[in-house]
C-alpha positions in Angstrom: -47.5 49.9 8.6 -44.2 48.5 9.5 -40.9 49.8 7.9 -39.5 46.6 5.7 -36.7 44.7 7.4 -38.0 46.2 11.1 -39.0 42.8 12.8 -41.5 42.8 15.6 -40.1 42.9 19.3 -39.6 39.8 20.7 -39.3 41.3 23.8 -40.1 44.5 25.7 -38.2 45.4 28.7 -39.6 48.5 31.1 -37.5 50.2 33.1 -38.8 52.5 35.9 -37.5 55.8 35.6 -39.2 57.1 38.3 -37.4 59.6 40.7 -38.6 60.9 44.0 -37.1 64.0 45.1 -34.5 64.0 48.0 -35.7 63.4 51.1 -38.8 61.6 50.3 -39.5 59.1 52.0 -41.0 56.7 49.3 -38.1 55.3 47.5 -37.6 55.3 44.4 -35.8 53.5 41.8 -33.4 56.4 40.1 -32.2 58.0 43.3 -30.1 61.3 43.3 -27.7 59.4 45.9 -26.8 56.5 43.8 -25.2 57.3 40.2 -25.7 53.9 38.7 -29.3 53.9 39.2 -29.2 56.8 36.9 -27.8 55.3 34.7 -29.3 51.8 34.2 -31.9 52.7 31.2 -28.5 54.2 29.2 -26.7 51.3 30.1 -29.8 48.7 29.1 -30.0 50.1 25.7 -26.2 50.5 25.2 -26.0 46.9 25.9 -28.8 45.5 23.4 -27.3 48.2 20.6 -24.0 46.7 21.2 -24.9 42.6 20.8 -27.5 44.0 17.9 -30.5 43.4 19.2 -32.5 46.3 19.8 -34.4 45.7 17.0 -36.0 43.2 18.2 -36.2 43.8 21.9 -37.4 47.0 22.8 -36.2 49.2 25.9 -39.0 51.2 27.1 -38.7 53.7 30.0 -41.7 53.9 31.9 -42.8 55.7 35.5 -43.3 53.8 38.3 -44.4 50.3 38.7 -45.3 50.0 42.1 -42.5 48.2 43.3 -40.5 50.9 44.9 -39.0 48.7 47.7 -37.2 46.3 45.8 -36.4 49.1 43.1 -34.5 49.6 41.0 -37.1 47.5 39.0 -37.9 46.1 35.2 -40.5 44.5 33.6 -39.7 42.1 31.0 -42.6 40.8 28.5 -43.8 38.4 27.2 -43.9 36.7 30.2 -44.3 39.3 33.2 -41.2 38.8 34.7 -40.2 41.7 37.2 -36.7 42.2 37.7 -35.5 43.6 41.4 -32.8 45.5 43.4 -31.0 46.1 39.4 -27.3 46.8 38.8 -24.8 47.1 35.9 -24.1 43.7 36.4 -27.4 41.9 37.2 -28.6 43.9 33.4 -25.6 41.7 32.0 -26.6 38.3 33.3 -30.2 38.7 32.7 -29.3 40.0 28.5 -27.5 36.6 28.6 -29.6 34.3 30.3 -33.5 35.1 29.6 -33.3 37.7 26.7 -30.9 35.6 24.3 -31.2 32.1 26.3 -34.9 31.9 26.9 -33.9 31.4 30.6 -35.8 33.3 33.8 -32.2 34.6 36.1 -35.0 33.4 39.0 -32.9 34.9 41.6 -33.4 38.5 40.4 -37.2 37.9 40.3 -39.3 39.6 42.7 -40.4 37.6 45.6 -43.8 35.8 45.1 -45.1 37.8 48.3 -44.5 40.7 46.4 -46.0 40.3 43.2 -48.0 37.0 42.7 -50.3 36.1 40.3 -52.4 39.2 38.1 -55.7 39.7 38.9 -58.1 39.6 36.1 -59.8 43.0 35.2 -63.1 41.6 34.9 -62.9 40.1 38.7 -62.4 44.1 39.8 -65.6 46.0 37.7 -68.2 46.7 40.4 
């Protein structure tokens, strides 16, 4: 049951959280080295709160999502759109453009090499 006047998201965004411990060699996308990385999730959410629309788009933070070399990363859905190489600054222009203008920011999309197209669960059961 939904509380009355809580609308449905329109749009969840995942941010990976995930954090490797110094000198790992798999990066990661919140790194000890780099403060802003750190603070990207806070700084997502503080954003929607501030233009009012956390209500209906939802920050979720999430562990990794196997993009590691072009992290930091997001997801945004509907339309599986993953979000690369994230800053303060990118976060603005992609709130602005896709989230409240219904536009892809395609030059912060991940490279087709890098993600193409799902593959359908029921082409992987053996």
């Amino acid at each position: 049951m939904t509380t009355p006047g809580m609308p449905q998201p329109a749009y969840y965004i995942f941010k990976c959280q995930q954090s490797a411990p110094p000198g790992m060699p798999k990066p990661s996308c919140v790194r000890q080295d780099d403060p802003e990385s750190q603070q990207l999730f806070q700084y997502l959410a503080q954003q929607l709160m501030m233009k009012g629309i956390i209500g209906t788009v939802q920050p979720v933070q999430t562990g990794c999502l196997g993009r590691c070399q072009q992290g930091p990363v997001m997801l945004v859905e509907p339309g599986h759109t993953m979000y690369v190489n994230l800053n303060k600054e990118k976060i603005d222009r992609i709130i602005e453009e896709h989230i409240l203008g219904g536009k892809v920011v395609e030059e912060y999309v991940i490279p087709e090499e890098f993600w193409g197209e799902p593959v359908a669960p029921a082409e992987m059961v053996r």
